[in-house]
Short mmCIF file of the C-alpha atoms (twelve columns), coordinates in Angstrom:
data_MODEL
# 
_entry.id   MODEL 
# 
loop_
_atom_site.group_PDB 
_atom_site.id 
_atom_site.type_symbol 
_atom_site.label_atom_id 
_atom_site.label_alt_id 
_atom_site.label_comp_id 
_atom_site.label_asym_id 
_atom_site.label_seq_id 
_atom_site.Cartn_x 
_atom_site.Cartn_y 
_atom_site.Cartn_z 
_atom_site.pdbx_PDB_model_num 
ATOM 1   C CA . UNK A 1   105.922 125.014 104.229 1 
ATOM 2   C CA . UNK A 2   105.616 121.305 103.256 1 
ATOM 3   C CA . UNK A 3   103.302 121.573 100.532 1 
ATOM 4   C CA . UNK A 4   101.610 118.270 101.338 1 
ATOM 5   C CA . UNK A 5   101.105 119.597 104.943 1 
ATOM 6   C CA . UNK A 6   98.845  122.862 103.238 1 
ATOM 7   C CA . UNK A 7   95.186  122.982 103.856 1 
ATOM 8   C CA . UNK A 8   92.830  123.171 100.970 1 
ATOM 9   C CA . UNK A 9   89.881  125.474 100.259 1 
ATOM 10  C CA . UNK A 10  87.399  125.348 98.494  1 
ATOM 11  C CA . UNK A 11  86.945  128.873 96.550  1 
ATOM 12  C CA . UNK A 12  86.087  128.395 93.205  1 
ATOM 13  C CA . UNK A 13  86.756  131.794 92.021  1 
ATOM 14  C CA . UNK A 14  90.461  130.684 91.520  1 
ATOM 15  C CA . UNK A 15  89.767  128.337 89.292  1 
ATOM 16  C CA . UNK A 16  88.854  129.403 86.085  1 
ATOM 17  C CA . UNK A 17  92.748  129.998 85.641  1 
ATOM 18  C CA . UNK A 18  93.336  126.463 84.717  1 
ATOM 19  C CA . UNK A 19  91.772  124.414 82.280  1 
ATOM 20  C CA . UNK A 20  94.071  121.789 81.330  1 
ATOM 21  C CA . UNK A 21  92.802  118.579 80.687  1 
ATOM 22  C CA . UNK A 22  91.173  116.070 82.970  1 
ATOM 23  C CA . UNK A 23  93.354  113.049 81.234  1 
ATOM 24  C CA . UNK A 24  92.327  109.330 80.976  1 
ATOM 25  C CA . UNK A 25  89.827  108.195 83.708  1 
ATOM 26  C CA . UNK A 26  88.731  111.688 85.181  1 
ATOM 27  C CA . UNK A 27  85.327  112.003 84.959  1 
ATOM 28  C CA . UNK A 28  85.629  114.785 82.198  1 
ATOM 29  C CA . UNK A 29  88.343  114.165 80.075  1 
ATOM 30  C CA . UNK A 30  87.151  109.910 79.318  1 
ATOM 31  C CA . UNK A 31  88.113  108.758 75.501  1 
ATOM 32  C CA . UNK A 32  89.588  112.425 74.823  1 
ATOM 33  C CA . UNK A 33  92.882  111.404 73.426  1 
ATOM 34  C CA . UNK A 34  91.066  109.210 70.679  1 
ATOM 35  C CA . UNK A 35  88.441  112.559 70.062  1 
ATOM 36  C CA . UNK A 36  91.965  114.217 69.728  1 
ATOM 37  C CA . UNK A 37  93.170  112.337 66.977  1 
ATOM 38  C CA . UNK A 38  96.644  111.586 68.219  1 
ATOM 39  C CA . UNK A 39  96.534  108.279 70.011  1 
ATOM 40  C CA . UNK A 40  97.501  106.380 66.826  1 
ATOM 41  C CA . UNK A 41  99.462  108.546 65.148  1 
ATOM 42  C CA . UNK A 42  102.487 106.654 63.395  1 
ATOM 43  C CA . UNK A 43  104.776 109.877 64.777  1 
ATOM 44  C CA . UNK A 44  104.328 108.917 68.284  1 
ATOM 45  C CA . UNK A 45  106.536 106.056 67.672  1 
ATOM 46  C CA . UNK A 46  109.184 108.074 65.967  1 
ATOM 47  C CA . UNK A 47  108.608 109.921 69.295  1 
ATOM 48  C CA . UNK A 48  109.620 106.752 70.736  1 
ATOM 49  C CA . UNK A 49  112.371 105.664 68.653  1 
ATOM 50  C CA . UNK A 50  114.091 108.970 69.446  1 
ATOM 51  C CA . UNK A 51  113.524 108.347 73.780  1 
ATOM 52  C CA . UNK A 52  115.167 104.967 72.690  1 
ATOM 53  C CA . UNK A 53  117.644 106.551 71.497  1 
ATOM 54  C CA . UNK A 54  118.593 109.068 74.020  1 
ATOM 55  C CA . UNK A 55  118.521 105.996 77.147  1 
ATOM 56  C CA . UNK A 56  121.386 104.324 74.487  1 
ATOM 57  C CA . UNK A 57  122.976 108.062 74.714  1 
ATOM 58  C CA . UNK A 58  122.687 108.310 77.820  1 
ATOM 59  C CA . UNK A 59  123.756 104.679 78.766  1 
ATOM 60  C CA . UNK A 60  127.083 104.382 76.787  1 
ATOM 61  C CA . UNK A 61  125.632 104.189 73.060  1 
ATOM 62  C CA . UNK A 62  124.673 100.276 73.409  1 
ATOM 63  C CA . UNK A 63  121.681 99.203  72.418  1 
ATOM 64  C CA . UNK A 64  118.519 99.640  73.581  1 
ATOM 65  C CA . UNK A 65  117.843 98.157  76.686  1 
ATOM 66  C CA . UNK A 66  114.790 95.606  77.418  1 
ATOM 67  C CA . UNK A 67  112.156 96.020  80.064  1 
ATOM 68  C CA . UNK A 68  112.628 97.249  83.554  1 
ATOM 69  C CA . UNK A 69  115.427 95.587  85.492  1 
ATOM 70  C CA . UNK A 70  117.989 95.046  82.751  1 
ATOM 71  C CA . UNK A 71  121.125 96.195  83.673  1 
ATOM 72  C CA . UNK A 72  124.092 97.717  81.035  1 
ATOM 73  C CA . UNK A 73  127.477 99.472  80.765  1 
ATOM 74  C CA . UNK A 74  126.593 102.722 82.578  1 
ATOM 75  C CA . UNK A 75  123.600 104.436 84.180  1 
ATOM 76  C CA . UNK A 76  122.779 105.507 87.744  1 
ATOM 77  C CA . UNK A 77  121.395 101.926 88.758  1 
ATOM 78  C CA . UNK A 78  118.894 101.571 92.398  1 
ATOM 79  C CA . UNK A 79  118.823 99.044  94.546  1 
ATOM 80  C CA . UNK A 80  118.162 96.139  92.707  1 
ATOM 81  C CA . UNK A 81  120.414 97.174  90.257  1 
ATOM 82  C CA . UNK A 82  118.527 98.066  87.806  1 
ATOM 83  C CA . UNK A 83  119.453 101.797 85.579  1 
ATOM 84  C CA . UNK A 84  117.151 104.764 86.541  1 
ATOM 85  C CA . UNK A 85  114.351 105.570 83.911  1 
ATOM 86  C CA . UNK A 86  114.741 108.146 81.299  1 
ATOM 87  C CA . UNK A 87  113.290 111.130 82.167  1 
ATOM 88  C CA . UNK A 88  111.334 112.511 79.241  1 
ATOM 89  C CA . UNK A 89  109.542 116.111 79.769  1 
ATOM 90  C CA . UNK A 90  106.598 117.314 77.559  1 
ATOM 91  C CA . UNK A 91  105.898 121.186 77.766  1 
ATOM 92  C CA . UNK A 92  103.973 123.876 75.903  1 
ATOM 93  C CA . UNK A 93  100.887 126.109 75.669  1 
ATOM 94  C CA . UNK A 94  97.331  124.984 78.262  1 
ATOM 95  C CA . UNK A 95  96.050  123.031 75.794  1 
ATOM 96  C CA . UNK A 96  97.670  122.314 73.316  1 
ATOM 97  C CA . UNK A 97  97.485  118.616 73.943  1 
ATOM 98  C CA . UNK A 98  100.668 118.170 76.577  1 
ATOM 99  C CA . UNK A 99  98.662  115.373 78.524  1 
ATOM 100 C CA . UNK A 100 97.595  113.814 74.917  1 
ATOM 101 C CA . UNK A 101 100.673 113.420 73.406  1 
ATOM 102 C CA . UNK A 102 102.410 111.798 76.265  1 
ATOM 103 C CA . UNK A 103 99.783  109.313 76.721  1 
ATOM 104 C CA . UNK A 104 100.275 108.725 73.143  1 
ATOM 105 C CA . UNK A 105 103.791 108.422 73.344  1 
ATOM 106 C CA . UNK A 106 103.584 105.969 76.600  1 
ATOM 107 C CA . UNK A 107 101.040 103.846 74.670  1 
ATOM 108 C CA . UNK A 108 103.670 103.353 71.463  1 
ATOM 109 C CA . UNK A 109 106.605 102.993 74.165  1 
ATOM 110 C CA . UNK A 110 104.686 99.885  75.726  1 
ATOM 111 C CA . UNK A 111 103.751 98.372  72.427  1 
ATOM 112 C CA . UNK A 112 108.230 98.104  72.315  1 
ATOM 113 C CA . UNK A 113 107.865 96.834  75.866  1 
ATOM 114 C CA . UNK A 114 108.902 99.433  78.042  1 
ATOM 115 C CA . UNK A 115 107.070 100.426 81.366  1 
ATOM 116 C CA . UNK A 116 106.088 103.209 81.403  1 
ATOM 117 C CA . UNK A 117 104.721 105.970 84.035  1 
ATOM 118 C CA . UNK A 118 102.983 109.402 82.970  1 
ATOM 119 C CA . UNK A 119 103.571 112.411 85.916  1 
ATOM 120 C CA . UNK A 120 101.640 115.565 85.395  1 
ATOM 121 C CA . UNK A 121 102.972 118.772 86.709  1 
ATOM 122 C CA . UNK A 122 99.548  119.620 87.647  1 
ATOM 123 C CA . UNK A 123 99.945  117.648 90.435  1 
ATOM 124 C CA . UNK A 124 102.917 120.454 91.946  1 
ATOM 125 C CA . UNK A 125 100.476 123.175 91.793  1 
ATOM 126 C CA . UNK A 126 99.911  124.934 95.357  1 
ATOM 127 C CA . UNK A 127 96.415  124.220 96.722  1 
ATOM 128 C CA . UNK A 128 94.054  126.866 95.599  1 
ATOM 129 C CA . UNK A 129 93.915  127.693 99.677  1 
ATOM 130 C CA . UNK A 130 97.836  128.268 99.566  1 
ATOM 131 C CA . UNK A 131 97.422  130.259 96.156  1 
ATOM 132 C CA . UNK A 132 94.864  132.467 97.835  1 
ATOM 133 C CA . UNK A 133 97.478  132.944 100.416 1 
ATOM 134 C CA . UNK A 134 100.161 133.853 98.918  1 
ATOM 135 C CA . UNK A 135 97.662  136.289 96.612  1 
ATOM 136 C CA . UNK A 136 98.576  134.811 93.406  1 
ATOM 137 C CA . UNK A 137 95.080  133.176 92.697  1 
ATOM 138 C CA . UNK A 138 94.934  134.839 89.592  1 
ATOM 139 C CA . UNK A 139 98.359  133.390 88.275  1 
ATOM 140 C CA . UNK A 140 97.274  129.678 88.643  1 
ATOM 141 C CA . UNK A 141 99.545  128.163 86.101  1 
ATOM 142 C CA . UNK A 142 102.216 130.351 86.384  1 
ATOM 143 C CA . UNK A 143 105.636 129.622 87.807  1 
ATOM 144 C CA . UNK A 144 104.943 130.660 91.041  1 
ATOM 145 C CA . UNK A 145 101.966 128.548 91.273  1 
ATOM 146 C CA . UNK A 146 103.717 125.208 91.398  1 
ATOM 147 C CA . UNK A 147 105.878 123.684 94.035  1 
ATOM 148 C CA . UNK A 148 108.899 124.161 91.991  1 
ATOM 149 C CA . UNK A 149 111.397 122.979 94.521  1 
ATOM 150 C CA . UNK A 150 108.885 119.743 95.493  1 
ATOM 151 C CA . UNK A 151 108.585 118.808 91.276  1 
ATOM 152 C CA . UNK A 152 112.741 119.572 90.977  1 
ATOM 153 C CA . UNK A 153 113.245 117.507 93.996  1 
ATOM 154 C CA . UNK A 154 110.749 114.530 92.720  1 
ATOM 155 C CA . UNK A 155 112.943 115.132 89.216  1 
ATOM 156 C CA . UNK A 156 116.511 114.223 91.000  1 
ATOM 157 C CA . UNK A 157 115.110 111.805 92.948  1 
ATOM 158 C CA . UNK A 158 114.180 109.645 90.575  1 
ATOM 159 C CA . UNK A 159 117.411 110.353 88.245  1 
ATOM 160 C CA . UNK A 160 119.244 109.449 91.094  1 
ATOM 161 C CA . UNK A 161 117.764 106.468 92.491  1 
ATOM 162 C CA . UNK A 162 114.347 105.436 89.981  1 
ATOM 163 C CA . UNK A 163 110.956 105.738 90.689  1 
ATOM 164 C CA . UNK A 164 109.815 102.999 92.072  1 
ATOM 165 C CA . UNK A 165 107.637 103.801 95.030  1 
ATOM 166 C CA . UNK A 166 107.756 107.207 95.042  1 
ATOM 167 C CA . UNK A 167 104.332 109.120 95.934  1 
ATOM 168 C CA . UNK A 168 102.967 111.579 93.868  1 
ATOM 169 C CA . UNK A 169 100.227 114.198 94.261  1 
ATOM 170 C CA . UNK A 170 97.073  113.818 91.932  1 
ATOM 171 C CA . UNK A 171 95.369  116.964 90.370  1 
ATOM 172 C CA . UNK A 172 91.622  116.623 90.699  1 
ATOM 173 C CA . UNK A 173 90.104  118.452 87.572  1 
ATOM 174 C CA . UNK A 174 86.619  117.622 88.415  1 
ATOM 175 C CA . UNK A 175 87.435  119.823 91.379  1 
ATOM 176 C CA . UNK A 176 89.981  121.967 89.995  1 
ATOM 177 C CA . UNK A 177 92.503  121.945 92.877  1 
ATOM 178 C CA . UNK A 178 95.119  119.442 94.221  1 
ATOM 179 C CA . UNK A 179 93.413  116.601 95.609  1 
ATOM 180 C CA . UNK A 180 94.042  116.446 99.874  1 
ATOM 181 C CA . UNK A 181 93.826  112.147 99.791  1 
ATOM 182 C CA . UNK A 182 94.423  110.558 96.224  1 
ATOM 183 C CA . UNK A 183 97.955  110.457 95.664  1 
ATOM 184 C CA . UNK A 184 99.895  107.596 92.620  1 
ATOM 185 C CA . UNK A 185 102.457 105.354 93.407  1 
ATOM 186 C CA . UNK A 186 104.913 104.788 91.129  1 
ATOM 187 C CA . UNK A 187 105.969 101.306 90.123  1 
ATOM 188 C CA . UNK A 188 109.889 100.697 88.590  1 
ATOM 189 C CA . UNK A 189 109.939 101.953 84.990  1 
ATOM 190 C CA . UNK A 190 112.177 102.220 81.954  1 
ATOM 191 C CA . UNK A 191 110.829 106.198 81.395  1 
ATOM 192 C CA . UNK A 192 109.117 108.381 82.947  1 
ATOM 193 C CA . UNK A 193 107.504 111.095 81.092  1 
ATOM 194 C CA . UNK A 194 106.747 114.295 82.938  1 
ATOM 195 C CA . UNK A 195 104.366 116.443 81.245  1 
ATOM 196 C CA . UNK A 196 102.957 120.376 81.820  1 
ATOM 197 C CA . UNK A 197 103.867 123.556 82.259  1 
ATOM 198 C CA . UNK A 198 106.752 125.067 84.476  1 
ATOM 199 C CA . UNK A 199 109.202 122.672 83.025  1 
ATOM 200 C CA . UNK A 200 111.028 125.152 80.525  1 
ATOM 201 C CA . UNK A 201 111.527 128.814 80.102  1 
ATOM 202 C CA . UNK A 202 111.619 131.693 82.484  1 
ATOM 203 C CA . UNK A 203 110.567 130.858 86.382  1 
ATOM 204 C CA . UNK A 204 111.226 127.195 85.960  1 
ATOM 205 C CA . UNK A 205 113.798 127.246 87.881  1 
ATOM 206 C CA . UNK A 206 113.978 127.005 91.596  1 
ATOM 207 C CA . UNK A 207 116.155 126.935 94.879  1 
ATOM 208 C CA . UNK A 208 118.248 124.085 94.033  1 
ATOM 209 C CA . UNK A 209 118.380 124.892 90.053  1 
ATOM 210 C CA . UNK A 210 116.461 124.761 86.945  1 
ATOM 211 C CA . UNK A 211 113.614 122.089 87.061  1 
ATOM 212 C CA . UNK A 212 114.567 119.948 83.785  1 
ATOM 213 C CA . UNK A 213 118.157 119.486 84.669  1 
ATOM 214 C CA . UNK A 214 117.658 115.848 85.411  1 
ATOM 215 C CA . UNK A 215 115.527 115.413 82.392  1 
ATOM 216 C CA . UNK A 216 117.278 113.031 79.563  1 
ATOM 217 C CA . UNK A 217 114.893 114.513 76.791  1 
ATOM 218 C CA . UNK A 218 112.627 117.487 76.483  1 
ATOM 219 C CA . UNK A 219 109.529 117.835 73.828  1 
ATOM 220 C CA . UNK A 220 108.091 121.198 73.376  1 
ATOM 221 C CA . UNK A 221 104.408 120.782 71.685  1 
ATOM 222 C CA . UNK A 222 103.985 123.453 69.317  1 
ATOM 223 C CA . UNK A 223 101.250 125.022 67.193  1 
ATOM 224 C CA . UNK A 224 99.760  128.304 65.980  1 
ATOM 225 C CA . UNK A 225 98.775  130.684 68.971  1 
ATOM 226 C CA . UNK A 226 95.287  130.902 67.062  1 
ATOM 227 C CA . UNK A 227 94.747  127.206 67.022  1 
ATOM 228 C CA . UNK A 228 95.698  126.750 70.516  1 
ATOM 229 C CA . UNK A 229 93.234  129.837 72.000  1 
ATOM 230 C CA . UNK A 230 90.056  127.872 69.608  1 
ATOM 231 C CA . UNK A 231 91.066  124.463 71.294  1 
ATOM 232 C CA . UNK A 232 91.273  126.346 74.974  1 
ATOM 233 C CA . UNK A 233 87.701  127.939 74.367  1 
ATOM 234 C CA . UNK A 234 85.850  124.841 72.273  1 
ATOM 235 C CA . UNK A 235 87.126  122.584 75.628  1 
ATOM 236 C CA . UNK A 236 85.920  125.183 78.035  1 
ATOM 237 C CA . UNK A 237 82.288  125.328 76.531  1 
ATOM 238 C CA . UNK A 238 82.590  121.561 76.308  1 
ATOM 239 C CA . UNK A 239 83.494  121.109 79.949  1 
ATOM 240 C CA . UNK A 240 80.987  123.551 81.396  1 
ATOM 241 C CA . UNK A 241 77.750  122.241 78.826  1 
ATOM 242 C CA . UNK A 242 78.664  118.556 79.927  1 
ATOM 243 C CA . UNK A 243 78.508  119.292 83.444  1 
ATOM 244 C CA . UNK A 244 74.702  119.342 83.903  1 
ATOM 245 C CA . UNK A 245 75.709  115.722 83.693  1 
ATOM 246 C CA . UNK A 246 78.255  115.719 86.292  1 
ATOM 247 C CA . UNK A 247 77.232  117.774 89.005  1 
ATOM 248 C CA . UNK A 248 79.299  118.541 91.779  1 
ATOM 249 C CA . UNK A 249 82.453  120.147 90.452  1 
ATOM 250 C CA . UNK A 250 84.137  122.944 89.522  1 
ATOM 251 C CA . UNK A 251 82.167  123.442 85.718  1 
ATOM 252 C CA . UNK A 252 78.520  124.237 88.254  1 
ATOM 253 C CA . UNK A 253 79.971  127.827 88.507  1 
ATOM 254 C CA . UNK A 254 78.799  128.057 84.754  1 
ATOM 255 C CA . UNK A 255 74.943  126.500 84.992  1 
ATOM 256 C CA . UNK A 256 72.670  128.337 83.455  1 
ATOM 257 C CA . UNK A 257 75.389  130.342 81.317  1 
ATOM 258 C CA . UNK A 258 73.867  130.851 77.660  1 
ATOM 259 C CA . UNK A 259 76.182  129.909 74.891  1 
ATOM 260 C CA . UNK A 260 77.609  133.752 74.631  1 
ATOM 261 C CA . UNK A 261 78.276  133.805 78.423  1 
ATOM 262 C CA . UNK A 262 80.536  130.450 78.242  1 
ATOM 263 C CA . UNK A 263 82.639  131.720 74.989  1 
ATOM 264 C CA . UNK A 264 83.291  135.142 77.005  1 
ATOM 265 C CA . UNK A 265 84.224  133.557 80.072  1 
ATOM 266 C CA . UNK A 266 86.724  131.016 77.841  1 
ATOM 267 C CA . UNK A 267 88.131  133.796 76.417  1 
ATOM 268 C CA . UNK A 268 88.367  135.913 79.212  1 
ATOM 269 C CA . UNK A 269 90.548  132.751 80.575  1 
ATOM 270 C CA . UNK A 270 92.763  133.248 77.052  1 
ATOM 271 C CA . UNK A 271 93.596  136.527 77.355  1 
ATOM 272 C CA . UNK A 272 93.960  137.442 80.114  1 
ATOM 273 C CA . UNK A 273 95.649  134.098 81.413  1 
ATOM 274 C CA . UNK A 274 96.829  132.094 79.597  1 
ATOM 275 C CA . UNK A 275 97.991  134.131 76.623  1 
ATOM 276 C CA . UNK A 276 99.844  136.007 78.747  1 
ATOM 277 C CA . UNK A 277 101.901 132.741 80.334  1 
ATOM 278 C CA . UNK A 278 101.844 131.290 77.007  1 
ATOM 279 C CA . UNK A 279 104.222 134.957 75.919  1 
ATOM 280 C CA . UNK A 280 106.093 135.444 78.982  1 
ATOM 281 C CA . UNK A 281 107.237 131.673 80.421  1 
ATOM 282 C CA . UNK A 282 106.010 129.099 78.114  1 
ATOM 283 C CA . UNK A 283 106.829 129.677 74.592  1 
ATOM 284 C CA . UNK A 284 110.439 131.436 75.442  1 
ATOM 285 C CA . UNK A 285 111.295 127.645 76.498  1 
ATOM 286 C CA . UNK A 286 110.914 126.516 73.366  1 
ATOM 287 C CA . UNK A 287 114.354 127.135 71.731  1 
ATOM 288 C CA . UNK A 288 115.342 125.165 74.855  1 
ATOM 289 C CA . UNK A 289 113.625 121.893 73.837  1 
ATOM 290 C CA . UNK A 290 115.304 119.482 72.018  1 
ATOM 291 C CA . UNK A 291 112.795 118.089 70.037  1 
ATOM 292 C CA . UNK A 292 109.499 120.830 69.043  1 
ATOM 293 C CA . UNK A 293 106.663 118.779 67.370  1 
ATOM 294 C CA . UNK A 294 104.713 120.641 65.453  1 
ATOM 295 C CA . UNK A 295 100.560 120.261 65.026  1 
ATOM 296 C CA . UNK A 296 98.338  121.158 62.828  1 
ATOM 297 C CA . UNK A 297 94.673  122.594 63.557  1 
ATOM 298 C CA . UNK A 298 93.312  118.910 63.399  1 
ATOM 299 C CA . UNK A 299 95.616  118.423 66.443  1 
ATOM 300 C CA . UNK A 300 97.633  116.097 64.111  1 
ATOM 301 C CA . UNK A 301 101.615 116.015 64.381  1 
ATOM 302 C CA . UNK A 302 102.437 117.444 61.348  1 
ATOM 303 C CA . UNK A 303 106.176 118.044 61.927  1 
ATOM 304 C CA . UNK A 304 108.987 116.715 64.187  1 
ATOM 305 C CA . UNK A 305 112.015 118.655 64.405  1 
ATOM 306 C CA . UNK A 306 115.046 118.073 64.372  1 
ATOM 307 C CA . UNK A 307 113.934 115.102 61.937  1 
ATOM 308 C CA . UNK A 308 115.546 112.076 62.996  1 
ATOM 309 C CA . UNK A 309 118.802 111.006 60.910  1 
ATOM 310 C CA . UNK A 310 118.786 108.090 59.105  1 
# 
């Protein structure tokens, strides 16, 4: 089925299963990265040096090339001639700050005047109609979940021939569920960072072969499993308190909840969720990453690994 051809519901049962961030501009997640801490952290432009570094890998071992539409000794060019992006993927844990970091890291890449686009994998998630269909409604976030061969297809695609123009579905945290109108259209970039789940470890993989094939670099975010779980529960109780101010989404399943009600329903989510994808797909990708950065409870990088050599 063409997954951009699937009906959506509207059940909002299914959605406690993901709580991953609502990212700059959605009505929940505003001015989150700089509450984070991370935004202007000097390691986000090591993160950058070292994506500089793998485009002059990847591109013959010249230097590192200028803005979009420069042109060197090798590289899948498009049309116009330019090279195809580097594709840079971001994975780890629900949240342990996937969709910070690589704002972070596209923020420091455009102070060295690149262009820059930021995909989310939340956006390859079946419709919460199609998950109740296919029974998995209670897996949201899981491999199966996502449109793996739609996000490995997107992946090639742009390797292949760049990004410019391509359409991409838009998550809709408010709502919880893949939105059936707004989609982003990508402009011609010098990376492209992909970031979420379902990009490493087992079950991301898919008809036509494991998703981050086409990926030039891959970042696995790292940190304690207790750290992570406090973040997941402090943003649930957040969400779900500030949502007497934003009525009309998916956090009005929790009005009236009582402080105790919203930390057992967050952990509920943990354990019996997330923990479990965080055991059995998302942390046995890690040895698989080529660069792990490490963060502390603060949500400050605190290690980067391999360090770069000098």
């Amino acid at each position: 089925m063409n997954r951009l051809g699937v009906g959506r519901g509207s059940n909002p049962s299914i959605l406690l299963l993901d709580t991953g961030p609502a990212g700059s501009g959605e009505r929940l997640g505003v001015g989150r990265a700089n509450r984070m801490g991370i935004v202007d952290d000097p390691a986000l432009h090591t993160l950058a040096q070292r994506i500089a570094i793998a485009r002059d890998e990847r591109d013959g071992g010249g230097p590192s090339t200028g803005p979009a539409g420069s042109t060197g000794r090798s590289g899948t060019t498009d049309s116009t001639g330019a090279r195809s992006p580097i594709l840079v993927g971001i994975t780890g844990s629900v949240a342990v700050g996937k969709s910070t970091l690589a704002a972070g890291v596209a923020s420091a890449l455009r102070d060295d005047g690149r262009v820059v686009e930021v995909v989310s994998t939340d956006g390859f998630l079946w419709p919460n109609e199609e998950l109740n269909r296919l029974g998995i409604a209670m897996r949201k976030g899981f491999p199966e979940s996502y449109d793996r061969d739609g996000l490995a297809s997107l992946l090639r695609a742009i390797a292949a021939r760049g990004c410019g123009g391509m359409v991409i579905p838009i998550y809709d945290h408010f709502r919880y569920d893949v939105s059936p109108t707004e989609r982003h259209v990508l402009t011609r970039a010098d990376v492209v960072v992909i970031e979420g789940l379902c990009l490493l470890g087992p079950g991301a993989d898919c008809t036509i072969g494991p998703i981050a094939e086409p990926l030039d670099l891959t970042i696995y975010v790292d940190a304690d499993a207790a750290n992570i779980e406090a973040w997941h529960r402090a943003r649930f109780v957040a969400n779900a308190r500030r949502a007497a101010a934003e009525p009309g989404g998916f956090w009005d399943l929790f009005s009236g909840y009582d402080d105790a009600s919203l930390d057992a329903a967050a952990a509920y989510t943990w354990d019996e969720i997330n923990a479990e994808n965080l055991r059995s797909h998302v942390l046995p990708g890690r040895g698989d990453a080529e660069i792990v950065v490490t963060k502390a409870a603060d949500h400050s990088i605190v290690g980067i690994h391999p360090e770069l050599e000098r």
